[in-house]
N, C-alpha and C positions, 0 to 999 in steps of 0.2 A: 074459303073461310068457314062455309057452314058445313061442312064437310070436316072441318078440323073438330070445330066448336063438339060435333056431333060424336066423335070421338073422344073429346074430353070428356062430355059428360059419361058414354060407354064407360070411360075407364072410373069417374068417380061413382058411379053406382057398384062397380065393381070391388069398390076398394070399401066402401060402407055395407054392404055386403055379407064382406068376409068380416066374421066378427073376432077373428084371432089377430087380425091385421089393425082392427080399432082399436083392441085392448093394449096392443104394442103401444101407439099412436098417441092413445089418450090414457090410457091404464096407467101407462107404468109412470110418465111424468107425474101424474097425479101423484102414486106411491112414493119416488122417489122425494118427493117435496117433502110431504108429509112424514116419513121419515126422518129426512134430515131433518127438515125442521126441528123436530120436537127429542130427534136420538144426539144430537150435536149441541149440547150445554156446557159454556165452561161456569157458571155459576153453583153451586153447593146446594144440595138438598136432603133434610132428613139423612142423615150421615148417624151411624151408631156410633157411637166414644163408652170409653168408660173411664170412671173416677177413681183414683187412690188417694183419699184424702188421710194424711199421717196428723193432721194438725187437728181438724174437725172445729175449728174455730169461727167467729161468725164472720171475718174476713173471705174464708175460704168459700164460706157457704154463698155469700153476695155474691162472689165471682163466678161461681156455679152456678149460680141462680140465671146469673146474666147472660154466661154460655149458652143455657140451655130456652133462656125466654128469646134466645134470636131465632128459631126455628130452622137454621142450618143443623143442628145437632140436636139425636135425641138420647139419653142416656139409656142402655143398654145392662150394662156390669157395672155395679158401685162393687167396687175391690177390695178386699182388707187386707191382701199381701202383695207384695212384688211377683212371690213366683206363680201367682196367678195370671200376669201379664201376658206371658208366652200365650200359657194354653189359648184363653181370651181372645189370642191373632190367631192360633192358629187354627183352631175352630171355625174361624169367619164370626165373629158375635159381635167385633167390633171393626173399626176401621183406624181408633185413635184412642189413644187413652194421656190422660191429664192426670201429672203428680204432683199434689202438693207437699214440702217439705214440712216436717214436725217444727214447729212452732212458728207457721208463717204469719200471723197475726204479730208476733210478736217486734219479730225480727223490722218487719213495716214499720213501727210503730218508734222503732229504740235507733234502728240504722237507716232506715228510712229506703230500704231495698229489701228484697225478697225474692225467691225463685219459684220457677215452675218447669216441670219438666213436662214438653211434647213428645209423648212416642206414635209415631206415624208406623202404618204397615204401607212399604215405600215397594212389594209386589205392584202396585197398583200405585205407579207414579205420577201420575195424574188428580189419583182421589187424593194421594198424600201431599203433592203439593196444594192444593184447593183449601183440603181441611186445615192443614198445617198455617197459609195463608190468612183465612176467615179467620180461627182461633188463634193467631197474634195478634191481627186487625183489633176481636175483642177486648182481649187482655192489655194494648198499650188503651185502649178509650178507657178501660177501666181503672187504670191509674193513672190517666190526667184528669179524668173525674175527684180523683181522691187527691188531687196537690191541686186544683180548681180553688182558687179564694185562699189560698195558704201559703206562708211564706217558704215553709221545705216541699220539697219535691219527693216525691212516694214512687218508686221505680219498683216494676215487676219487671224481672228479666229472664224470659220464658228461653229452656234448654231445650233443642233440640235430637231428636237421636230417632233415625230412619233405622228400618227392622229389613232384614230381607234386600234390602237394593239400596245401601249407606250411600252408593254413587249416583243412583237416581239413574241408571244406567237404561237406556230404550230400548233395546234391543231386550232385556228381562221381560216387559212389559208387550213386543213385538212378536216373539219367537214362538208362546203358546198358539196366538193367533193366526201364525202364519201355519202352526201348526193342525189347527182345525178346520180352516180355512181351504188348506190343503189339501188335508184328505176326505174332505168331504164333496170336495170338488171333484176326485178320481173317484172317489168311491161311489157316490152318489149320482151324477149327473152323467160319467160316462159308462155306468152302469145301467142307468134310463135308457140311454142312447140305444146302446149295443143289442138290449133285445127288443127293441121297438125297429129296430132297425128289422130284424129278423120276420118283422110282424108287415112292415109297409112291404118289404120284398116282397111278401109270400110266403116265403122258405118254411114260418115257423110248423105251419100246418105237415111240412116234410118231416122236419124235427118229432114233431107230435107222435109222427107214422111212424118213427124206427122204433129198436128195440128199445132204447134210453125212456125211463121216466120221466116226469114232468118234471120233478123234483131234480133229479140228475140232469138234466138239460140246465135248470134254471142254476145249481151246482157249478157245472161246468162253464159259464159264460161270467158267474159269478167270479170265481176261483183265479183267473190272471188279472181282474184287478186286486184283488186282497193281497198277491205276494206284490204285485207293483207299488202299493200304498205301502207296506211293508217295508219295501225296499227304499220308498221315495222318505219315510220314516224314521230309516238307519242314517240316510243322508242328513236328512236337516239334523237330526240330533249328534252330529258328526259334525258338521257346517257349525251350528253353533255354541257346541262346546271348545274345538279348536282356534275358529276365526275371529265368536265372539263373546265366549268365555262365560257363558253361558252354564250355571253351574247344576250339576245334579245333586243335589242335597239327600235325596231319600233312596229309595231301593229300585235299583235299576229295570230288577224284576218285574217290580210293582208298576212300574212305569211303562213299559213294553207291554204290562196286560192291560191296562187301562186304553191305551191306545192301541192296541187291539179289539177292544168293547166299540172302541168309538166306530171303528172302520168298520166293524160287523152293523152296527146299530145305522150307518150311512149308508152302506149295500142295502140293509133294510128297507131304508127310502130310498131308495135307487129304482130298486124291483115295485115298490109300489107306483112311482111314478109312472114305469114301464107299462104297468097293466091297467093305468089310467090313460093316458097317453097313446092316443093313435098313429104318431107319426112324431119322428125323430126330430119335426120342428116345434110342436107342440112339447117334447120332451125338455128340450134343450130349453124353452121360455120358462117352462114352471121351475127347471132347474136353477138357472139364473137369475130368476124373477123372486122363484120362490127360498131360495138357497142361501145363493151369492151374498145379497146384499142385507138382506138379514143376521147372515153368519157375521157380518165385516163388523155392523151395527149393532147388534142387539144381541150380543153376546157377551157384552163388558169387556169386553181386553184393551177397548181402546177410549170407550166412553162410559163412563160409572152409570150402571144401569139405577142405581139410586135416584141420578137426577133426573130420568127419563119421567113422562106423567105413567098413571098408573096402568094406563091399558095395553103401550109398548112392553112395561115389567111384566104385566101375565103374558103378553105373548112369548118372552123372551124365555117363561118359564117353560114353554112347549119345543126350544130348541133345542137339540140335544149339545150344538156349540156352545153352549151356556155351560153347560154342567161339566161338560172335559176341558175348558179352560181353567175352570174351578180348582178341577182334580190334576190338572198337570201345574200348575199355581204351587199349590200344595206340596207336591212332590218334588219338584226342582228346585224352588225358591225354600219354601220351609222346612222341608226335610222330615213331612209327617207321615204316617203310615196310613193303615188301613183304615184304621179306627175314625180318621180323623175325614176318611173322604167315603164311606160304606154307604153313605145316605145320596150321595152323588153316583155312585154306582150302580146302586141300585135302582134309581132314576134309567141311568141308562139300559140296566137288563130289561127292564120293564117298558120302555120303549119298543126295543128290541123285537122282544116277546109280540106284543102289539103288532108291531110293523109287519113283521114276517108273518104272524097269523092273518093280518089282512089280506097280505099280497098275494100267501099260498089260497084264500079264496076269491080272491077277485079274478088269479088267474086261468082257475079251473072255470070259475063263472063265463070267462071273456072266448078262453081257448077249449 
């Protein structure tokens, strides 16, 4: 028995030790909690709308008032046309916009009913049912407020009309994600892998010796995951335009270079991992550790980065799955062009730039 005892303890000094083994252990439960915790809200927050008020009467303006003093919604764009609504979504400036019909004070007051038109950007089927949700919740308290102690009844009867996903269809909402998700997993993590791999072997110091550059080495190892992603690229956007109908609204061109950016800018992290990382297990934790669950989480495709608190939201702005879920959003569901996503691209060249100027001197630093 003391003989066993005495080997337990060997093996728990062993295990507190290694410190890449604690951080599994203790690290990442920590992280995941807190994460979920705080990335997994179905409650509404600080949500942008914007106003078309056709009436501008003082009924309109109470119920606006009242929208905006519950602090789920903050107003954004006060409108003065209809065809400013489109641009409005598809800019990103808003999330929901509230129409009131020309003479709705009136019409309350004579027929004892009145409309209001909800347009939700239903891309994002989640934030649209939420907001959609919350603001009828308002709107019916706000007219049995007004028939409260009165013998008629004052009915607002709020119109519906989803932008981009009429069916509230999951898979809209699923496909970007899966899409980021994807190739950032091949690009990125089995990109760390392959040349850390080269490094625990040995070999790389071989590599170093031939004729091949540093840069051409790191080229070459780079280079069959990019046409794999590629490939795994043609698939899903294949998959789910046939299987799930999955539509391309904008220019297909545009689409294939953008996700192309993304797959460069995830090699990018790939190879920085790689010349951090000393070993293919170390690679593969900060890949999944640092990657994975972030990418799932905290890139909005699945949870409205809105209602996150605010220090998830800066981080989320350092992912680069944030910003091509954004741009592939854009482009499948809305049908918008360059104009509308240049500021998200350039986000990503600019990573890019970064990453790869890191990596090419950490490398010469390391090797």
């Amino acid at each position: 028995m003391n003989k066993f005892k005495g080997f337990v303890y060997k093996e728990f000094l062993h295990l507190i030790r290694d410190y890449r083994t604690m951080i599994i252990l203790i690290g990442m439960p920590v992280i995941q909690v807190i994460l979920f915790g705080f990335a997994i809200r179905n409650e509404l927050n600080s949500v942008n709308i914007g106003i078309l008020d056709r009436s501008k009467d003082e009924m309109t303006q109470k119920l606006t008032s009242k929208i905006l003093s519950s602090d789920y919604f903050i107003l954004k764009e006060y409108l003065t046309d209809e065809s400013q609504i489109d641009a409005a979504f598809k800019k990103g400036l808003v999330k929901e916009v509230i129409v009131f019909e020309s003479g709705f004070a009136e019409k309350l007051q004579k027929e004892g009913r009145a409309e209001v038109q909800i347009i939700t950007d239903a891309s994002e089927p989640n934030m649209a049912n939420l907001a959609l949700s919350y603001t009828t919740g308002i709107i019916l308290d706000f007219s049995q407020s007004l028939s409260a102690g009165k013998e008629r009844s004052f009915v607002i009867t709020p119109e519906i009309k989803m932008l981009y996903n009429e069916e509230l269809k999951s898979v809209f909402m699923f496909v970007p994600g899966i899409m980021a998700t994807i190739l950032m997993l091949i690009s990125a993590m089995m990109t760390s892998i392959t040349i850390t791999r080269e490094k625990e072997f040995g070999t790389m110091e071989v590599l170093l010796a031939s004729p091949l550059k540093p840069y051409q080495i790191i080229l070459g190892k780079v280079a069959p995951y990019l046409l794999l992603s590629l490939v795994n690229l043609t698939l899903i956007l294949w998959i789910s335009m046939t299987v799930f109908g999955m539509p391309v609204r904008g220019s297909m061109i545009l689409l294939i270079a953008e996700c192309a950016l993304f797959i460069t800018t995830a090699l990018s992290l790939g190879i920085l991992i790689s010349t951090v990382a000393g070993s293919m297990q170390v690679a593969m934790m900060i890949s999944l550790v640092g990657l994975m669950m972030p990418t799932v989480l905290l890139s909005g495709f699945i949870f409205p980065i809105e209602n996150m608190p605010w220090p998830l939201q800066w981080i989320s702005h350092i992912l680069p799955a944030k910003w091509f879920v954004i741009i592939i959003k854009n482009i499948m569901l809305k049908g918008t062009g360059f104009s509308y996503v240049y500021k998200e691209t350039l986000v990503l060249i600019s990573m890019t730039v970064f990453l790869l100027g890191l990596s090419i001197k950490k490398f010469k630093t390391r090797l």
